[in-house]
C-alpha positions as CSV (number, residue, x, y, z in Angstrom):
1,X,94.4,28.6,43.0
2,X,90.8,29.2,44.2
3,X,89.4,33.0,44.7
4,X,89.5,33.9,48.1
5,X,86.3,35.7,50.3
6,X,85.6,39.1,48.6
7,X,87.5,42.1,50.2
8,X,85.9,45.0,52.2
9,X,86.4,48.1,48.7
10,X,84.0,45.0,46.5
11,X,81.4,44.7,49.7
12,X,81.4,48.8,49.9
13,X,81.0,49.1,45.9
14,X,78.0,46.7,46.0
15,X,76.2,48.0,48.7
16,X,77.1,51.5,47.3
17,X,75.4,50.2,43.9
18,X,72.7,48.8,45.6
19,X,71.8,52.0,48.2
20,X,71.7,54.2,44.8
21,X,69.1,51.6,43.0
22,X,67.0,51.8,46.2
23,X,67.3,55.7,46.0
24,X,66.2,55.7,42.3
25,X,63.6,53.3,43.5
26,X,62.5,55.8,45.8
27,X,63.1,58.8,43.3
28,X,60.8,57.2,40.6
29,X,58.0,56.5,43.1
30,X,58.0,59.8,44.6
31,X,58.3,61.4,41.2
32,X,55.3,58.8,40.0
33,X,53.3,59.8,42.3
34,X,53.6,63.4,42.5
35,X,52.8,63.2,38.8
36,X,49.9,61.1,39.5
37,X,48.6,63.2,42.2
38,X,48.9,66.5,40.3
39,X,47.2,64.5,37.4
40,X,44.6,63.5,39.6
41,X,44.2,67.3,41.1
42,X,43.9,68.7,37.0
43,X,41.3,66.1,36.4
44,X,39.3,67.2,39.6
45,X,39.4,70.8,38.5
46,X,38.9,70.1,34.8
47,X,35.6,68.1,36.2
48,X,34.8,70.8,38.8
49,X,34.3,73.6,35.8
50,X,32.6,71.1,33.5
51,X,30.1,70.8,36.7
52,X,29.7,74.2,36.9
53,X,29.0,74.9,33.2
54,X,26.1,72.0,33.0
55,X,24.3,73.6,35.8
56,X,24.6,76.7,34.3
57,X,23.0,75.2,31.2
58,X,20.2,73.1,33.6
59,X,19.4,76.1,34.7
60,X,19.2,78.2,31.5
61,X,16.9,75.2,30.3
62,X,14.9,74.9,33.1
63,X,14.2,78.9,32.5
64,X,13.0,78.6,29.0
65,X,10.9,75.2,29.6
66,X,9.3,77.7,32.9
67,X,9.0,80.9,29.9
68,X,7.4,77.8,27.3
69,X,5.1,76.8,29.9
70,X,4.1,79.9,30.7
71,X,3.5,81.5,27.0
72,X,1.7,78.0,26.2
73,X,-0.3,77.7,29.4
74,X,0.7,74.3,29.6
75,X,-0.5,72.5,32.8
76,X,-0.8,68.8,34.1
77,X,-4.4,69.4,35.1
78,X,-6.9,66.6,34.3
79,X,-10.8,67.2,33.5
80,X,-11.7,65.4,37.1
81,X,-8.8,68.3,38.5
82,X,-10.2,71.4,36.7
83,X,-14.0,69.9,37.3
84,X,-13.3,69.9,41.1
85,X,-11.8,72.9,41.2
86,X,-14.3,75.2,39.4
87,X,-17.6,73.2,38.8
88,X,-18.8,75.3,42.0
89,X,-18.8,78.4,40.6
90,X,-20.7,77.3,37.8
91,X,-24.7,78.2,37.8
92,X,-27.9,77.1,36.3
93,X,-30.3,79.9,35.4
94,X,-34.0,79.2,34.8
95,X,-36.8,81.7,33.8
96,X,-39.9,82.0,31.5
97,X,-40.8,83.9,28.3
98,X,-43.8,84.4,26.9
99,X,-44.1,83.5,23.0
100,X,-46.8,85.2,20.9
101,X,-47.9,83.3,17.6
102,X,-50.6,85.1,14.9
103,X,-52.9,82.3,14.4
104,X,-55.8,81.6,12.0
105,X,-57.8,82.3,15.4
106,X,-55.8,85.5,16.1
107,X,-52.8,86.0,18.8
108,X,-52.2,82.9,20.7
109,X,-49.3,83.0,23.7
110,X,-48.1,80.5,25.3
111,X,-44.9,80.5,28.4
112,X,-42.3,78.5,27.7
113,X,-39.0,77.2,30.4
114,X,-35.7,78.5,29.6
115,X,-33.0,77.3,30.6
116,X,-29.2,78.3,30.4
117,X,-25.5,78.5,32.1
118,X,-23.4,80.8,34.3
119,X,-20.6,81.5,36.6
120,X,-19.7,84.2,39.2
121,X,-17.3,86.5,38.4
122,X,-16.2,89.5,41.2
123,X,-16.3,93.1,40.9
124,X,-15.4,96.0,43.3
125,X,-16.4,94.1,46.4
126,X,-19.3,92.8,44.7
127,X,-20.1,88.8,42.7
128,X,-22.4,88.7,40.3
129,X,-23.5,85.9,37.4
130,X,-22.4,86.1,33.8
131,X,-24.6,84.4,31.3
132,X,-25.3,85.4,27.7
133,X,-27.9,87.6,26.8
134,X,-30.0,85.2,24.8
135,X,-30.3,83.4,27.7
136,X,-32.1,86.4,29.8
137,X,-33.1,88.6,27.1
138,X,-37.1,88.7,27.9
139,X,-37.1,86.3,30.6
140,X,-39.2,86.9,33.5
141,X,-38.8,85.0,37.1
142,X,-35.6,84.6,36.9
143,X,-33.9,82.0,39.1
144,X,-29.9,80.9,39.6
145,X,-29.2,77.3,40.9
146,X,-26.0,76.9,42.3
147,X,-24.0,73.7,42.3
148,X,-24.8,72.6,46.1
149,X,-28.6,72.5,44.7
150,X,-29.3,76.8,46.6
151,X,-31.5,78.4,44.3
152,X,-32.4,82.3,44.6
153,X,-33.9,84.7,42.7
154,X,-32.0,86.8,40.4
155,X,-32.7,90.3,38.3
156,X,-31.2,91.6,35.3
157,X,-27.8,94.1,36.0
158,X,-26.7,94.9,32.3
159,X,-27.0,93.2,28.8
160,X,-25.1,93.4,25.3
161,X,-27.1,92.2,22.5
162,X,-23.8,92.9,20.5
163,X,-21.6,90.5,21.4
164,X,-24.5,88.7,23.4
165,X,-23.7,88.8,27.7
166,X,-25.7,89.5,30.2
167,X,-24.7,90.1,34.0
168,X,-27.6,89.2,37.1
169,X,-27.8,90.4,40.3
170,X,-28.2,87.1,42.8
171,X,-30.0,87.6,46.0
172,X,-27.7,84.9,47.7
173,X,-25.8,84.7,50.4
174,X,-22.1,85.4,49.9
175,X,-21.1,81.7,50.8
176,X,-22.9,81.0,47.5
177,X,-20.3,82.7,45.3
178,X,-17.0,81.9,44.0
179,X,-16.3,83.7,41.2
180,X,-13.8,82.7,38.9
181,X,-10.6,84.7,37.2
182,X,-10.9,86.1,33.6
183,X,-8.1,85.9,31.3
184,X,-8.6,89.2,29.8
185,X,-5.0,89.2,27.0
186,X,-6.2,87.4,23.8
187,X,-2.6,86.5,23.1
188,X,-2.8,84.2,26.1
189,X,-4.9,82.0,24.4
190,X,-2.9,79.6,22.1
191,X,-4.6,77.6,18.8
192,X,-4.0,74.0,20.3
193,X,-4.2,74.2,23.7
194,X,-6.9,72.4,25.8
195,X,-10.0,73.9,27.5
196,X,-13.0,72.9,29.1
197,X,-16.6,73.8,29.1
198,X,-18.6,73.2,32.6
199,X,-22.4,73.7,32.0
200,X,-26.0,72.2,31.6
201,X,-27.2,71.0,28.6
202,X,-30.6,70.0,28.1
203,X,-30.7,70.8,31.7
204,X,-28.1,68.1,32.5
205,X,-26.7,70.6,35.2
206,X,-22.8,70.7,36.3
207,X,-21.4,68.5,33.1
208,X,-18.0,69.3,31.6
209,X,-17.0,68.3,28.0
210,X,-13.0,69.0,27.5
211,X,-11.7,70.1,23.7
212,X,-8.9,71.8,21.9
213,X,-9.0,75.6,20.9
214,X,-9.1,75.3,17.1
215,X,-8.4,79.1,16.0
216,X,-9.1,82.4,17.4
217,X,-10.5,85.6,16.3
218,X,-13.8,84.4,14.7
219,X,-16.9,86.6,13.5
220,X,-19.9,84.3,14.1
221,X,-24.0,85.6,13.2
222,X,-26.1,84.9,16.4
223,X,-29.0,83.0,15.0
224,X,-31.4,85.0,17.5
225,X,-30.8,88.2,16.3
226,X,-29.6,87.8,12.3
227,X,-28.5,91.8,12.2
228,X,-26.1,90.7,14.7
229,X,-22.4,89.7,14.1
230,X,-20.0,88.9,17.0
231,X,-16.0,89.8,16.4
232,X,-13.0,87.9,18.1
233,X,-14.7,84.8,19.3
234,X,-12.9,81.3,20.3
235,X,-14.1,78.3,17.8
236,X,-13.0,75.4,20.0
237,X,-13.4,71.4,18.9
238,X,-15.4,70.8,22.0
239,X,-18.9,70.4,20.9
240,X,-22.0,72.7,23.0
241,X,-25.4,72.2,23.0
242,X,-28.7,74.1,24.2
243,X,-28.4,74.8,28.1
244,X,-24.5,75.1,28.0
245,X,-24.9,78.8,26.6
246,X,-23.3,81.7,29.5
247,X,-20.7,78.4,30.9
248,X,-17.4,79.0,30.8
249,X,-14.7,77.7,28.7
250,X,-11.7,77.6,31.7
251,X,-8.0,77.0,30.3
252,X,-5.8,74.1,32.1
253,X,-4.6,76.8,34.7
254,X,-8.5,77.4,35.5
255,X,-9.2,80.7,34.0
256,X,-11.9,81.8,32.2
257,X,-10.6,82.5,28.8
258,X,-14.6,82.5,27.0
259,X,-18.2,82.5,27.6
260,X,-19.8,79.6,25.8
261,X,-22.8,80.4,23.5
262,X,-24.9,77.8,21.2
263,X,-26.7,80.6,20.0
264,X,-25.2,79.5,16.4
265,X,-27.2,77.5,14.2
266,X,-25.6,74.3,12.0
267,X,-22.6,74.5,14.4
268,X,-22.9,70.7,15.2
269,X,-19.4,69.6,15.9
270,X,-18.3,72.5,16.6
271,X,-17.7,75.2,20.3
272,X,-17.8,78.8,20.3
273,X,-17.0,81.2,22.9
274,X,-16.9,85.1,23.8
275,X,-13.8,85.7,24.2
276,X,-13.2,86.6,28.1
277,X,-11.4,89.9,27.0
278,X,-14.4,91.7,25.1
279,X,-16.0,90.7,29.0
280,X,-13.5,91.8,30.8
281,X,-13.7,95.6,29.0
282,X,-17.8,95.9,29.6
283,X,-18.3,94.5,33.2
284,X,-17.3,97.8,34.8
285,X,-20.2,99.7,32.5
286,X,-22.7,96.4,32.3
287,X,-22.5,96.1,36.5
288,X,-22.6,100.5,36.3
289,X,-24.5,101.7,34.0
290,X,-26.3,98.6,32.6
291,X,-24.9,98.6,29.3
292,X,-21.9,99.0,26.8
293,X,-22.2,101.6,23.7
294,X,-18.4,101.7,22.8
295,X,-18.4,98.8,20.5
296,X,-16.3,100.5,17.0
297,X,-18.1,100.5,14.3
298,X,-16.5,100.9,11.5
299,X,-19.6,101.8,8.7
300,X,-18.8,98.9,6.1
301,X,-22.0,97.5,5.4
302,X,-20.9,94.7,3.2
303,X,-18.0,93.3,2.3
304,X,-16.1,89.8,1.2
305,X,-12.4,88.6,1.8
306,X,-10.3,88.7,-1.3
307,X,-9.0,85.2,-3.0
308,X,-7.2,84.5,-5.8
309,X,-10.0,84.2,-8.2
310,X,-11.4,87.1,-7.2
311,X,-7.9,89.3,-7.7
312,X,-8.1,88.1,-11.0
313,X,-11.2,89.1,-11.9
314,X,-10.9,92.9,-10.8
315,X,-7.6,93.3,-11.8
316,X,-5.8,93.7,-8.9
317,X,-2.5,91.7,-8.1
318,X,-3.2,91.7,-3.8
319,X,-5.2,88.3,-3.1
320,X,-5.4,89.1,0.5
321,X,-7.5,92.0,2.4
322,X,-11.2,92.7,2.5
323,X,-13.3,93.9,-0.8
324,X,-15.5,97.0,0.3
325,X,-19.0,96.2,-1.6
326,X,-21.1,98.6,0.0
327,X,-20.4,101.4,3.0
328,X,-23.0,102.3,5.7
329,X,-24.5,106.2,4.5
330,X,-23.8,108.8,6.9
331,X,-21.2,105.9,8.5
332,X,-17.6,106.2,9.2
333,X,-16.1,105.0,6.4
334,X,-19.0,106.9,4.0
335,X,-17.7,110.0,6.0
336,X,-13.7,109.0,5.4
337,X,-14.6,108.8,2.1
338,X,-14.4,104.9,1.4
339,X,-15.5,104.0,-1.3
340,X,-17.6,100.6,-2.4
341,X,-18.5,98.7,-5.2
342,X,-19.6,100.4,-8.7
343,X,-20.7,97.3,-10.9
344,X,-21.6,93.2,-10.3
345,X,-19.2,90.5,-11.2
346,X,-20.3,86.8,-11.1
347,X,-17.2,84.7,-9.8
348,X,-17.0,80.9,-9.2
349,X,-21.2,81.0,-9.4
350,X,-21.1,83.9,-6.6
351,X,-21.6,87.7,-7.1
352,X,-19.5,90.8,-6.3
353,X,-20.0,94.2,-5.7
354,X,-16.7,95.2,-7.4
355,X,-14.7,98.7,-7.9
356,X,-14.8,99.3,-4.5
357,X,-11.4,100.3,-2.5
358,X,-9.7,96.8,-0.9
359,X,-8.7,97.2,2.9
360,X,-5.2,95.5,3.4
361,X,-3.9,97.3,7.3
362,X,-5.1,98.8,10.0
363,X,-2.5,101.1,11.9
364,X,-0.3,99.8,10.1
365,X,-1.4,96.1,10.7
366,X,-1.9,93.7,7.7
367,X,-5.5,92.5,8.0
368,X,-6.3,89.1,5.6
369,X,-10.0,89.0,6.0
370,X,-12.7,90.7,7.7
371,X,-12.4,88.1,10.5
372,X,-9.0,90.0,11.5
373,X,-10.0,93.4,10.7
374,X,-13.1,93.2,13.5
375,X,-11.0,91.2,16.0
376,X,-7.8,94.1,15.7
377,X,-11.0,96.7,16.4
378,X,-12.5,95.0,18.9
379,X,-9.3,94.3,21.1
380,X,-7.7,97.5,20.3
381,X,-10.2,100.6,20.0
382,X,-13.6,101.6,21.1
383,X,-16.1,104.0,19.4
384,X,-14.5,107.7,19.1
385,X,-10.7,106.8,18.7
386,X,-9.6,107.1,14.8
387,X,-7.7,104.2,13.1
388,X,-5.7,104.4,9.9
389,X,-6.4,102.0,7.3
390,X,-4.0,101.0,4.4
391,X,-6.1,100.8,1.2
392,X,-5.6,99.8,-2.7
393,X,-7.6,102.3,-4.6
394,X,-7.6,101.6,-8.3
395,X,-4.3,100.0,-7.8
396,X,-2.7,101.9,-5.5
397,X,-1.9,102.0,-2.4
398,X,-3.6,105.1,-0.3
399,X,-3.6,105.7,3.6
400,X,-7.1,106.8,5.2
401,X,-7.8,107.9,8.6
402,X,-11.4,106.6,9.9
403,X,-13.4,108.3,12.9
404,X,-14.8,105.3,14.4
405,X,-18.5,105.7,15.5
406,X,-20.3,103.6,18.0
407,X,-22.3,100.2,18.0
């Protein structure tokens, strides 16, 4: 007997089956994609705060590369940049000076050109021409040539023979001048960094020559005046020559951070520079009063760095500091009671002064050499103040208190 056509309860049960597999259908899909969705909205938050933190840390690195730029004086510009810039405020100063030679014959004199380098700085409401004092120092008819080719007579405002600058007096228009910005901290010139020198040597006016800064706080002897030594000058890889003496040495943000000077004999290969700090201290008294007496002077009047050798050879176990040989009489250390040498030593084929008390800090400083010891008084007392200097005396370690005089 064959099955008949399937009755109305078997149709009901299949569509009944087949209405609750669409509904789980429907369930799963809805449930699917709520789950995906609220994935999808964790994900967007979760990539919302990580966002958020890496600008946070953009801009926390973008704040120390700004602070590292800053403390290194770090700057894009190029020589043809800085040498557009600031070549016009850069001078040319020409005089004469009258030599006198003893001769078989008697006194013979003869005038002789000089020639040498400045710039206009600003004071009060004032400019005026910065040069080193070798340059002017017994020149008469003096003249300044600017960069557009102006030249005007100039006159003498103040000198230093001590750390060798001179300031003139221009009788220019005030279109003429565009003085330049001094960097007056020493700590913002950094060992490495680059600087350039605009001057004329051998009277090849407005040239620039570009360098490194290869250490700071020098003490160089002016080879004009021998009884001269200079404190906390800029040795620089950039090498000067006759004529580029009063230039400036500008950083890569333009500043003036020394005066140029080639006032130092055998220094081929080598740049040296006032530093634009002991400057900016004495323009207020060399534009006022004409000169600068506040230099310290601390009454050593020779001395030599400690080494190892040497340590070993007085006894002492300190290899750093400076050796007092011999003290200025009547000067402020003779006064304070420093004491120098007492007998000669020969070491490594060179001879001593030795006994003498050894000078290791100053105000609590550590000083290595004399080098440090004159750049810490230059940039951080003037004649009158009293400094404390750490000492080893026979061995031990003794504090003195030093009136400093003048220079």
């Amino acid at each position: 007997m064959e099955p008949g056509p399937p009755g109305r309860g078997r149709v009901l049960t299949i569509l009944l089956v087949l209405t609750v597999l669409a509904c789980a259908t429907v369930a799963t899909f809805y449930i699917g994609a709520t789950t995906t969705a609220n994935s999808n909205l964790s994900k967007v938050s979760s990539l919302g705060v990580e966002v958020t933190n890496l600008e946070q840390a953009s801009s926390g690195l973008q704040s120390q590369l700004a602070a590292l730029t800053s403390a290194s004086n770090v700057s894009a510009a190029s020589p043809s940049a800085i040498y557009a810039a600031y070549a016009g405020s850069v001078v040319t100063i020409q005089g004469y000076e009258v030599l006198t030679q003893n001769t078989f014959f008697g006194q013979v004199s003869s005038i002789e050109s000089v020639q040498g380098s400045g710039f206009v700085v600003q004071y009060g409401n004032s400019s005026f021409v910065v040069t080193n004092n070798h340059v002017i120092d017994g020149v008469t008819n003096i003249t300044v040539t600017f960069s557009d080719g102006n030249s005007y007579p100039a006159s003498v405002r103040g000198t230093d023979q001590y750390r060798d600058l001179g300031v003139l007096t221009v009788s220019a228009p005030p279109s003429e001048f565009h003085p330049l910005r001094l960097l007056a901290t020493p700590s913002g010139v950094t060992v490495g960094e680059t600087v350039y020198a605009i001057g004329s040597p051998f009277g090849l006016s407005g040239s620039i020559t570009a360098g490194i800064v290869s250490q700071t706080g020098r003490t160089i002897a002016e080879s004009t005046n021998n009884q001269v030594t200079i404190p906390d000058v800029i040795q620089f890889s950039a090498a000067i020559n006759p004529g580029n003496s009063g230039g400036p040495l500008l950083d890569s943000s333009g500043e003036v951070v020394g005066i140029t000077t080639a006032a130092v004999s055998s220094s081929q290969g080598l740049g040296f520079a006032i530093a634009a700090g002991t400057l900016a201290r004495e323009l207020p008294s060399l534009v006022t009063a004409g000169t600068y007496n506040l230099h310290p002077d601390l009454g050593v009047e020779s001395s030599a760095d400690m080494t190892y050798q040497l340590a070993g050879t007085v006894g002492s176990n300190v290899t750093y500091g400076i050796l007092v040989e011999q003290v200025t009489s009547g000067g402020a250390a003779d006064r304070a009671g420093i004491r120098g040498g007492t007998r000669t030593v020969e070491v490594e084929g060179q001879s001593y002064l030795v006994g003498g008390d050894i000078i290791v800090s100053v105000n609590g400083v550590k000083v290595v050499n004399m080098d440090a010891l004159a750049s810490y008084l230059e940039e951080n007392s003037v004649a009158g103040e009293t400094v404390q200097l750490g000492i080893i005396r026979a061995g031990a370690p003794v504090t003195v208190n030093v009136a400093l005089a003048g220079q």
